[in-house]
N, C-alpha and C positions, 0 to 999 in steps of 0.2 A: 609408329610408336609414340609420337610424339602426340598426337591425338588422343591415346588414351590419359596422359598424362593430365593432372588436376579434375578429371571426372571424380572420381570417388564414391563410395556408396552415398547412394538416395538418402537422406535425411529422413527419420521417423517422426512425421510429424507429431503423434504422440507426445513422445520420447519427447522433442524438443519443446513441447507444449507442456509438459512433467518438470523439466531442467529450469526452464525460465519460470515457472509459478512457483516453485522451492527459492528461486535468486529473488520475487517478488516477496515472500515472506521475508529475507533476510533484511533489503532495504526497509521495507514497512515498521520494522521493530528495531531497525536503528534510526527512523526517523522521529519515530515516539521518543527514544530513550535523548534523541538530540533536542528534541525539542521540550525537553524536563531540564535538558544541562543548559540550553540556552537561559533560562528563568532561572538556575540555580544559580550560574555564574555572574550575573548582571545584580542578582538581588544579592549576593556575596558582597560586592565591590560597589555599591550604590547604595542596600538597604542595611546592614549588619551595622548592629554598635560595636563597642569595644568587646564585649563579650560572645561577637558572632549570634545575636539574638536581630530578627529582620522586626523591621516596622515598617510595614505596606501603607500605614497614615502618609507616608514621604511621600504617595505615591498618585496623594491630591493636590502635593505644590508641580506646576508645570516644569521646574527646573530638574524636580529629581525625575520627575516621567520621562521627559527628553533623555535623561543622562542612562536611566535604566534600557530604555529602548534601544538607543546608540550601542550599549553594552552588548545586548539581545540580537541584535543587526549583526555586529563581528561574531559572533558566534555562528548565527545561520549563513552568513556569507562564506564563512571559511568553510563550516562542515557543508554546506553545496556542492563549495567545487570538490572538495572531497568525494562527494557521494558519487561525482559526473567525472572522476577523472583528472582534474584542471587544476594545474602546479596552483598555492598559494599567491606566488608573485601574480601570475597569468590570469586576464579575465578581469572583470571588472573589479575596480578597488570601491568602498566604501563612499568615496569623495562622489564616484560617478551616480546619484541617486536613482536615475529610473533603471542603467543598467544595472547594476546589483540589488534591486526591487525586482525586477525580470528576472533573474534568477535567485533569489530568494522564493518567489512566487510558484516558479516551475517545478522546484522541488516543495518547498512545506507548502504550497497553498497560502502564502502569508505576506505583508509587506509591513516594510516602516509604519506608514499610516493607519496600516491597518491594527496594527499593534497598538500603537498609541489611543486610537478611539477605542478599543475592547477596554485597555485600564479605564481609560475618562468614565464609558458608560458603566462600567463594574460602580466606580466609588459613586456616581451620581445616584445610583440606586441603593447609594448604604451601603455597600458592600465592598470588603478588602480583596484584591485583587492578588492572591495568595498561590499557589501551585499550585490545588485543588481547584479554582479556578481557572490557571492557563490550560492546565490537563484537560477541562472539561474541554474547552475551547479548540484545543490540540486533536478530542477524539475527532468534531466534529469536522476538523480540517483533514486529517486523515482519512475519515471513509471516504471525502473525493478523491484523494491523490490513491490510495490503495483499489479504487472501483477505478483509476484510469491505466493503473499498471495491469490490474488482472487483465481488462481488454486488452492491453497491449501484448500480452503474454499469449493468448488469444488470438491474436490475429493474423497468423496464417492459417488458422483450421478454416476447414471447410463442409457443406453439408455432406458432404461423401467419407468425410472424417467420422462420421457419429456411430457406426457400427464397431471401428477401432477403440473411440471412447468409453464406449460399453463393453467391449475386449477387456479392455485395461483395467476397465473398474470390477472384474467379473461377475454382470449384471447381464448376460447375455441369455440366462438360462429364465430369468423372468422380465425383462426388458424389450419391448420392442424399436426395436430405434428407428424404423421405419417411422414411426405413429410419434416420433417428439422432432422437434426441434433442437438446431445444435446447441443453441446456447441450453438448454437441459440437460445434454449429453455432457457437455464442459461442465455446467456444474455438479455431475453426478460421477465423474471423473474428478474433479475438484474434490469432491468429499472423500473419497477414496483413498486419493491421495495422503487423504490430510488425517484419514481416522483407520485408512491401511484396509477397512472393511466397510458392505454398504448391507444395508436389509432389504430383504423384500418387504418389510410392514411400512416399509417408507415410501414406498409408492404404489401401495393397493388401491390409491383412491386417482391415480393419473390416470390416463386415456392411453400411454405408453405400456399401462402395466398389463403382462401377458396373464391373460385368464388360465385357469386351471387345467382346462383341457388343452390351451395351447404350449403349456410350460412343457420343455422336455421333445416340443417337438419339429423342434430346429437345429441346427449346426450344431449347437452345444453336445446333445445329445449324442453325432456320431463319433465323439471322441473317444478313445478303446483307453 
């Protein structure tokens, strides 16, 4: 009896690969929205005059760069450990520089210094180092950290998974999954997911895609 205990049913790897790419959007679009409050909050309490109006010119003298950056830092450090878990007290504190750069890093993609040369290079080029700025700055931090979750998300499938994926996405009846690669199969399952439905006119032109005469005459098919 006691043998059967903690077996439980088989895991779908699908299903689990479905479950963790939905938890992968949710992180990805609070790490955007933290990484706008990071810049809103530092340039609050750094850049604002009296009347809550910012002046990014501050942001050519090295004193207010340091002090806004410093701001920018508590912010990413806190929402980190937030994002991983890790009590505020817990984990590295600010004082510690490459540790909490190490995990500043791990989650946004970003560090102290790295911050600080994006404003330097911004204003040496003319340019105010404004939200519309950090944003730009932000996407491009983002599509690494979000292309390292998706694989993460990813990585238990296996080639023998790609007829499930094509299940799932139900593409089975013009799809050959023999004739593609998994990672096609993921992201054809990925679109699915993401848009609920897939077309056939979107892959007339793949080496996967089932020719006319072969549509209809497969599996799909013997379903009553």
């Amino acid at each position: 009896m006691s043998g059967e205990h903690g077996k439980g049913k088989k895991e779908d790897p699908v299903k689990k690969f479905v479950e963790l790419d939905e938890k992968v959007d949710k992180i990805v679009n609070k790490l955007h929205e933290e990484h706008s409050r990071a810049f809103l909050k530092a340039s609050e309490k750094v850049l604002h005059d009296k009347e809550g109006n910012p002046d990014y010119d501050l942001l050519k003298k090295d004193e207010h760069r340091d002090k806004f950056v410093d701001e920018m830092v508590d912010h990413y450090l806190s929402s980190a450990k937030q994002v991983l878990g890790i009590k505020e007290k817990e984990g590295p504190s600010k004082k510690d520089l490459l540790k909490s750069d190490m995990l500043i890093h791990a989650v946004y993609n970003t560090a102290s210094a790295q911050l600080k040369q994006a404003i330097h290079r911004t204003h040496e080029q003319g340019s105010s180092y404004t939200l519309q700025q950090h944003e730009g700055i932000r996407n491009q931090l983002m599509k690494a950290v979000n292309e390292r979750l998706r694989d993460s998300a990813a990585g238990h499938l296996k080639k023998e998974h790609r007829k499930d994926l094509v299940k799932y996405a139900h593409g089975e009846e013009f799809i050959d999954h023999e004739k593609m690669s998994l990672d096609e199969a993921i992201d054809i399952a990925r679109g699915y997911r993401i848009a609920g439905a897939i077309s056939p006119k979107q892959y007339e032109a793949r080496l996967f895609y089932k020719k006319k005469e072969e549509q209809g005459s497969g599996e799909h098919r013997s379903h009553h």
